[in-house]
C-alpha positions in Angstrom: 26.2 -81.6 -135.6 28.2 -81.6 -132.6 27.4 -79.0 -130.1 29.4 -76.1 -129.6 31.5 -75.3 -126.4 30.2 -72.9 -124.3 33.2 -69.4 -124.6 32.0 -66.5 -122.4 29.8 -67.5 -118.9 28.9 -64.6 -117.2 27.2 -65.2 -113.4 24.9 -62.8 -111.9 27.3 -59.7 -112.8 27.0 -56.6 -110.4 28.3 -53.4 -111.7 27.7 -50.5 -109.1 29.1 -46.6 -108.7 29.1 -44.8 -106.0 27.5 -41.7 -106.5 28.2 -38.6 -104.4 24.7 -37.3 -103.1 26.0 -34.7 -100.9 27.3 -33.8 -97.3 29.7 -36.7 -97.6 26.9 -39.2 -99.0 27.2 -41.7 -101.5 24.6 -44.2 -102.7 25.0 -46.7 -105.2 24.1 -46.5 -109.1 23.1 -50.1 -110.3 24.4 -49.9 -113.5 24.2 -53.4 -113.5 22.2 -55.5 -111.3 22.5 -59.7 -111.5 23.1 -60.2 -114.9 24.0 -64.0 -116.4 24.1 -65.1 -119.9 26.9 -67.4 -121.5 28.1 -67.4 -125.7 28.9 -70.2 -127.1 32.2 -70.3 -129.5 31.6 -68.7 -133.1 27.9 -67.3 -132.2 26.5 -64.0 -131.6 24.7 -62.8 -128.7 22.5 -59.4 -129.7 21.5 -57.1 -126.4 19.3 -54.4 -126.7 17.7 -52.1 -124.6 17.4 -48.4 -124.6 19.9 -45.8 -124.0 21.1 -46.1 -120.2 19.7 -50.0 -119.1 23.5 -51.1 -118.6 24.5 -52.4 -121.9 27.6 -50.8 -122.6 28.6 -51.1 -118.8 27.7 -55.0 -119.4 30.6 -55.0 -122.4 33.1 -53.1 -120.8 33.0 -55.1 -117.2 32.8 -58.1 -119.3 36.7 -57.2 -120.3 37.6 -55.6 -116.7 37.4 -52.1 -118.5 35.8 -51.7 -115.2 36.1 -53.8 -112.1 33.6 -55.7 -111.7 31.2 -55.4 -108.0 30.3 -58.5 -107.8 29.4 -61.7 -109.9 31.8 -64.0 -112.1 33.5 -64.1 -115.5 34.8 -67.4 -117.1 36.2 -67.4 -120.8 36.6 -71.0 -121.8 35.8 -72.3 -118.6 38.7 -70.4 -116.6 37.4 -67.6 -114.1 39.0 -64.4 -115.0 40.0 -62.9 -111.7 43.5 -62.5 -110.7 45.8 -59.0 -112.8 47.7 -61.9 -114.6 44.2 -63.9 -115.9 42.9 -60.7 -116.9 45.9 -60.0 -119.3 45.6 -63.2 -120.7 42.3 -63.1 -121.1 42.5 -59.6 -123.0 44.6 -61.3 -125.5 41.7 -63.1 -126.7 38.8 -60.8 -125.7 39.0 -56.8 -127.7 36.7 -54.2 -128.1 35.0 -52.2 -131.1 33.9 -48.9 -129.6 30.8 -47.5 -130.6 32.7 -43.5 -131.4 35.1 -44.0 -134.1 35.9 -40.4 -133.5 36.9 -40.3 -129.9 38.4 -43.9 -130.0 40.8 -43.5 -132.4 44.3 -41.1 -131.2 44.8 -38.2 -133.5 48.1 -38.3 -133.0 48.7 -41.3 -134.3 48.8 -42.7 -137.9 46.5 -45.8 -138.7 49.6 -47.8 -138.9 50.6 -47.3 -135.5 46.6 -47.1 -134.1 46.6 -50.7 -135.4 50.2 -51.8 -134.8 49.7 -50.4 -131.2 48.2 -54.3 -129.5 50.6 -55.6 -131.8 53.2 -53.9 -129.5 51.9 -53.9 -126.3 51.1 -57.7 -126.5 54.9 -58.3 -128.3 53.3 -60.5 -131.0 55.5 -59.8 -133.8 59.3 -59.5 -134.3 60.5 -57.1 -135.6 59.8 -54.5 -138.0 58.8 -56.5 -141.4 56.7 -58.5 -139.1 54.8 -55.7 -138.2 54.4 -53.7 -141.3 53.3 -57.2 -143.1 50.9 -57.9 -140.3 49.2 -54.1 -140.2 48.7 -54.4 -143.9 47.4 -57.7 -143.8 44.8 -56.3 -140.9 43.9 -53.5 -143.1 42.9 -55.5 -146.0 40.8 -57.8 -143.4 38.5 -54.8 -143.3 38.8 -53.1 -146.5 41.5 -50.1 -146.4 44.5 -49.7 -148.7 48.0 -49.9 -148.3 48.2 -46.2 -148.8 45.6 -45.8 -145.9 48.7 -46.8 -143.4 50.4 -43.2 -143.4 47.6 -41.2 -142.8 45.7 -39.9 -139.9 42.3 -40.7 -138.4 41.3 -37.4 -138.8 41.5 -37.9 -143.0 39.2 -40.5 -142.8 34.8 -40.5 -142.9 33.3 -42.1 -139.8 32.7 -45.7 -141.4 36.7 -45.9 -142.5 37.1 -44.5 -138.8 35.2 -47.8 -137.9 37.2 -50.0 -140.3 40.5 -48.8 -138.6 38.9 -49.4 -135.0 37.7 -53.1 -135.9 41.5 -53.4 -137.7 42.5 -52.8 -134.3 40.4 -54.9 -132.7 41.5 -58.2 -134.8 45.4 -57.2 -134.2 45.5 -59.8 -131.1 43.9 -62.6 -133.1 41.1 -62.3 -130.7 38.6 -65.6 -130.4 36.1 -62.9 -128.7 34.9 -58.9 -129.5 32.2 -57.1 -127.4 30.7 -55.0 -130.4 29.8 -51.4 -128.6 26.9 -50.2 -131.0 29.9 -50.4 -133.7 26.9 -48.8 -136.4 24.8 -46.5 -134.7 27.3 -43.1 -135.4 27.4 -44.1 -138.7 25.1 -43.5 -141.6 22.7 -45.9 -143.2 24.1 -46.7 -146.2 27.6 -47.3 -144.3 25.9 -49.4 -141.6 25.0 -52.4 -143.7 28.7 -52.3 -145.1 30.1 -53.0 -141.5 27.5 -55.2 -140.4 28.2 -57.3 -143.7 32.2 -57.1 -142.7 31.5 -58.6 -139.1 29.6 -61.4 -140.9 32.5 -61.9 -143.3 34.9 -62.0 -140.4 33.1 -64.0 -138.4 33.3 -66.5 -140.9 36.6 -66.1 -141.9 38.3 -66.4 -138.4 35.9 -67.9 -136.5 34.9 -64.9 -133.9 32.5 -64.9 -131.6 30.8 -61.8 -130.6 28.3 -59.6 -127.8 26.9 -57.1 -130.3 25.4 -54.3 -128.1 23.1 -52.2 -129.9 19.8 -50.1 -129.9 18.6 -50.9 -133.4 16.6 -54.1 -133.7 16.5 -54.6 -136.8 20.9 -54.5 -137.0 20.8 -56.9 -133.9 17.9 -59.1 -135.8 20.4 -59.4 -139.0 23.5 -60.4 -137.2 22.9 -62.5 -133.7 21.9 -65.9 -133.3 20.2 -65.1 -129.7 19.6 -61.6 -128.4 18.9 -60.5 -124.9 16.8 -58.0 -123.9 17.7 -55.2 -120.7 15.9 -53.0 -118.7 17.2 -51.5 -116.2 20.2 -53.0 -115.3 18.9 -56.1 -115.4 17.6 -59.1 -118.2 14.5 -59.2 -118.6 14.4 -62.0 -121.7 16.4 -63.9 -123.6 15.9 -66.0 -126.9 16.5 -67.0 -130.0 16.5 -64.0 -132.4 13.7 -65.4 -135.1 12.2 -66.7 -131.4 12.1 -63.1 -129.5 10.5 -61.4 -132.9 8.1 -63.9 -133.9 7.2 -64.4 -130.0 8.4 -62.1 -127.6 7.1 -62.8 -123.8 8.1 -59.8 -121.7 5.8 -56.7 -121.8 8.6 -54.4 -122.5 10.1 -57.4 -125.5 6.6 -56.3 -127.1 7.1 -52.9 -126.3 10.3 -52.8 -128.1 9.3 -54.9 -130.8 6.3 -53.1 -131.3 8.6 -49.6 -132.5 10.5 -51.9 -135.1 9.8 -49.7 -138.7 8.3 -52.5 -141.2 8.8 -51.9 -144.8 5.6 -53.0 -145.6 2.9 -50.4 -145.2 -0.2 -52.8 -145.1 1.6 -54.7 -142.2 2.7 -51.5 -140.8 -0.9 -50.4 -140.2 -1.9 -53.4 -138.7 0.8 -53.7 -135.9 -0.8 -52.4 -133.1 1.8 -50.1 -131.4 2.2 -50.7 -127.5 3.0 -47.4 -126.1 4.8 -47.3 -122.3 4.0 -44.8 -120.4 5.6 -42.9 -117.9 9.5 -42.3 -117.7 12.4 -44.6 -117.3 13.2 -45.0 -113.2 16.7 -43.9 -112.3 18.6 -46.4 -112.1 19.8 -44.4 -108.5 16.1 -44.6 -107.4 14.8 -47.9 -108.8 11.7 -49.3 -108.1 11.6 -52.2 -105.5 10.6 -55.7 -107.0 10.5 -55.4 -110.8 12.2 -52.7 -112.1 9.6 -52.7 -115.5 6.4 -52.5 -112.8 6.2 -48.5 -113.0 5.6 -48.7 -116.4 4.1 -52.1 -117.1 0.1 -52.4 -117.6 0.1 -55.5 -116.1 1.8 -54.9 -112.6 0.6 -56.2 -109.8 1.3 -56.3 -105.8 4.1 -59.2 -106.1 6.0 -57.2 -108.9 6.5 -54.6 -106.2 7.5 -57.1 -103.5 10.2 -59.2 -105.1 12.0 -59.5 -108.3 10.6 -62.0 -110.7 13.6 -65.3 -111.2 15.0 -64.9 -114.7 13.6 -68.8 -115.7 13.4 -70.8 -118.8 9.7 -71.2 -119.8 10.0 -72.3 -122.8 13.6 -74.3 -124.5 16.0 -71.7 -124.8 13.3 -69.0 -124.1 14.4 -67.1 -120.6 12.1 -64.6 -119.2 11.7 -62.7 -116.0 7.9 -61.9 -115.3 5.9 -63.1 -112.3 3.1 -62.9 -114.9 4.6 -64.5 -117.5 1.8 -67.7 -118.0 -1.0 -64.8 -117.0 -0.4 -62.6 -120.3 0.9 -64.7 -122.9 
């Protein structure tokens, strides 16, 4: 098997706001703080974190939604930089927000929410074109013809979604950054989309960033998944790799809240329970930004970042401690 080429390289990324503290003060909100990871063509890269580490600010800066601080983008080896790479780049790069209510325009009929890339990008000629093309888009992700004249508002949340990830595919896309595209909608839906981005995956060859809170959605679809805290990564790994063997303390921590369906094995898992509160990310803590709440900090975790290495093939973890606890 021939290895595949390398889509998405993203090096030491740096997303910051400047947050107005008063008396004509700003200071600087890390949203994201030195993050580099790379996705290879037709695989999918889970991160997970909880709410307010940086992952959705990760996706967006990813497609210049935001400007990026600092760091570097290349999409099949070409740095995205200048306003004319960028709308190149967006022609093969799209978005599946994680609202299907407030992504979709209410004023607008599905038809013209899906038809809208079509127009901006002038892929298609002409009217036939275009109808042929929106219809052929909405049976991608499982609407009806009928579907085309109506209006988002008509629609329950995970047909909302279908219509949003219909938009998404309009460019012919090689690359989607998956917002938590499941986690507004309800259980029994969820497995229905998650099954779709499988199929489509398949079908045209994508290659995605699924961002998502939900471990076991992120377990079912990725091939890797990376783990944030913080603004930063603090592990990355195969996805049977980071649940059979996670190596970061907050990994475990994580892994350790994941529901089993088994209630034998459910009683046994020891639950590791972090204490304390998340850091701002305004106010973060000096060296490791896991060390306020990590059992097993010590005086170098305040001093200095720990390097995000490879200790193990494929296995990338940032811990001074790592060889210590494991």
């Amino acid at each position: 098997m021939s290895e595949k080429k390398t889509l998405i390289e993203v090096q030491d990324l740096k997303e910051y706001f400047n947050i107005n503290t008063g008396m004509f003060r700003s200071k600087p909100l890390k949203a994201v703080d030195g993050v580099s990871f790379s996705i290879k063509k037709g695989e999918t890269l889970g991160l997970v974190g909880e709410s307010g580490c940086g992952k959705t600010t990760v996706g967006r800066t990813l497609l210049h939604l935001y400007k990026p601080t600092g760091g570097e983008i290349r999409y099949d080896g070409k740095l995205i930089k200048s306003r004319s790479d960028i709308k190149e780049f967006r022609k093969k790069a799209t978005m599946v927000f994680q609202d299907p209510y407030s992504s979709l325009n209410p004023r607008m009929t599905v038809a013209d929410i899906i038809g809208e890339p079509l127009d901006v990008h002038k892929l298609v000629k002409g009217k036939k074109e275009r109808q042929e093309r929106i219809l052929e888009l909405m049976d991608y992700v499982g609407l009806n013809s009928e579907h085309a004249a109506r209006y988002a508002h008509e629609f329950s949340g995970g047909q909302r979604q279908r219509i949003g990830i219909a938009r998404s595919l309009a460019v012919n896309p090689d690359f989607i950054v998956c917002d938590e595209p499941v986690s507004a909608l309800d259980v029994s839906i969820q497995a229905q989309v998650i099954n779709m981005f499988d199929e489509l995956q398949d079908k045209l060859g994508l290659t995605y960033l699924f961002i998502a809170h939900d471990l076991l959605v992120v377990r079912h679809i990725s091939d890797r998944i990376a783990v944030m805290y913080l603004g930063r990564m603090v592990e990355l790994a195969d996805a049977n790799e980071i649940y059979d063997h996670p190596l970061h303390p907050y990994s475990k921590s994580l892994l350790s809240a994941v529901p089993v369906p088994d209630p034998k094995v459910a009683r046994a898992n020891k639950r590791i329970v972090l204490k304390g509160d998340i850091p701002s990310p305004l106010n973060a803590p000096s060296g490791c930004p896991f060390r306020t709440r990590c059992q097993y900090a010590c005086d170098k975790c305040a001093e200095a970042m720990p390097a995000f290495e490879e200790v193990e093939t494929g296995h990338f973890v940032a811990c001074h401690r790592i060889k210590e606890i494991n």
